[in-house]
C-alpha positions in Angstrom: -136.4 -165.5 136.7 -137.9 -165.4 133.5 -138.9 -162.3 132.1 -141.6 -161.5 129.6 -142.9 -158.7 127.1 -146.4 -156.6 127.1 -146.3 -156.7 123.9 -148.8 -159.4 122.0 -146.8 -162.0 120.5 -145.8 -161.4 116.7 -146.1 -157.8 116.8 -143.4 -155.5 116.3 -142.4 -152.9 118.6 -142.1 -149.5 116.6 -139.5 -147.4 117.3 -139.9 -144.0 119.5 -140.2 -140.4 118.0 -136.9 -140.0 119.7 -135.4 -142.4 117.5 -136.6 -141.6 114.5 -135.4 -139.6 111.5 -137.8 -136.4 112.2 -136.9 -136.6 116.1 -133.5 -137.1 115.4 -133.7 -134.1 113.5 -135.4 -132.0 115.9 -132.9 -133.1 118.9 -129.9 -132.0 116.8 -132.2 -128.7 115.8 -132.8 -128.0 119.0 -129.3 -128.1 120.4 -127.9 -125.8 117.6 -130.7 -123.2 119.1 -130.3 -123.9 122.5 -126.0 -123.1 121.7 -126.8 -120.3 119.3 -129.2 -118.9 122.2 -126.7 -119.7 125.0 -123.6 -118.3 123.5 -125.0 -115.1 121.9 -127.7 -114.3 124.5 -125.9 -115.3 127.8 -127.5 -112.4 129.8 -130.9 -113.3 128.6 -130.5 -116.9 129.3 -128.8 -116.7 133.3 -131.7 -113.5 133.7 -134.8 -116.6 133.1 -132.9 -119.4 134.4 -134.1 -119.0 138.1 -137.8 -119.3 136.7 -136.8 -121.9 134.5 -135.7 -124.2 137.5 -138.5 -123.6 139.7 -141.2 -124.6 136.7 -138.7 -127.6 136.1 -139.9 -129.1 139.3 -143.8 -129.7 138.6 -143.1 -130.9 135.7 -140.7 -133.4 136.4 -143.2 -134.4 139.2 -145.8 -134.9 136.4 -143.9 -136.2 133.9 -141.4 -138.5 135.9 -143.9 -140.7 137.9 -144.9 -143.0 135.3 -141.4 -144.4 135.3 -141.8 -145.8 139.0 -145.5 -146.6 139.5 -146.8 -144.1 141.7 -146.8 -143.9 144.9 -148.2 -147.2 145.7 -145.8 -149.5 148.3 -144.8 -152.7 146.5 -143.2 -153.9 150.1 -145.7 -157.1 150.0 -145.4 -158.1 146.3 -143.3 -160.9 144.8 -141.4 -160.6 141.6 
C-alpha cells in the first residue's frame, strides 16, 4: 500500500500556529490563566462549568467533523 501526500511536489509544508513560537507562547499563556483562574477562583469556575459542557457539545460537533469526512458511508470504497 503506497501512500501519498496532497501536497504539490517540491513544496514545503509550513508548520501549524500550534507549533510555532507565538502559539507556543499563547498555549503556555493560556494554561498559567486557566491555573491562576482555577486555583484562586474555584467557586467561580465549578458555578459556569455546567454551561461550559453543554456549549462544549456543538462545538465539538462543528469543529470535530472535518477530521472523519462527514457523514458520508465509505462501506463501498477501496483504499
Amino acid at each position: 500500500m503506497s501512500q501519498h501526500s496532497h501536497e504539490p511536489a517540491g513544496q514545503v509544508t509550513r508548520a501549524g500556529f500550534w507549533r510555532s513560537r507565538t502559539g507556543l507562547t499563547f498555549i503556555v499563556f493560556a494554561v498559567a490563566v486557566a491555573g491562576y483562574l482555577l486555583f484562586s477562583h474555584t467557586a467561580h469556575v465549578f458555578q459556569w462549568l455546567p454551561l461550559g459542557l453543554i456549549l462544549l457539545c456543538p462545538l465539538m460537533h462543528i469543529f470535530m467533523h472535518g477530521g472523519h469526512g462527514g457523514h458520508g458511508s465509505d462501506a463501498g470504497k477501496q483504499p
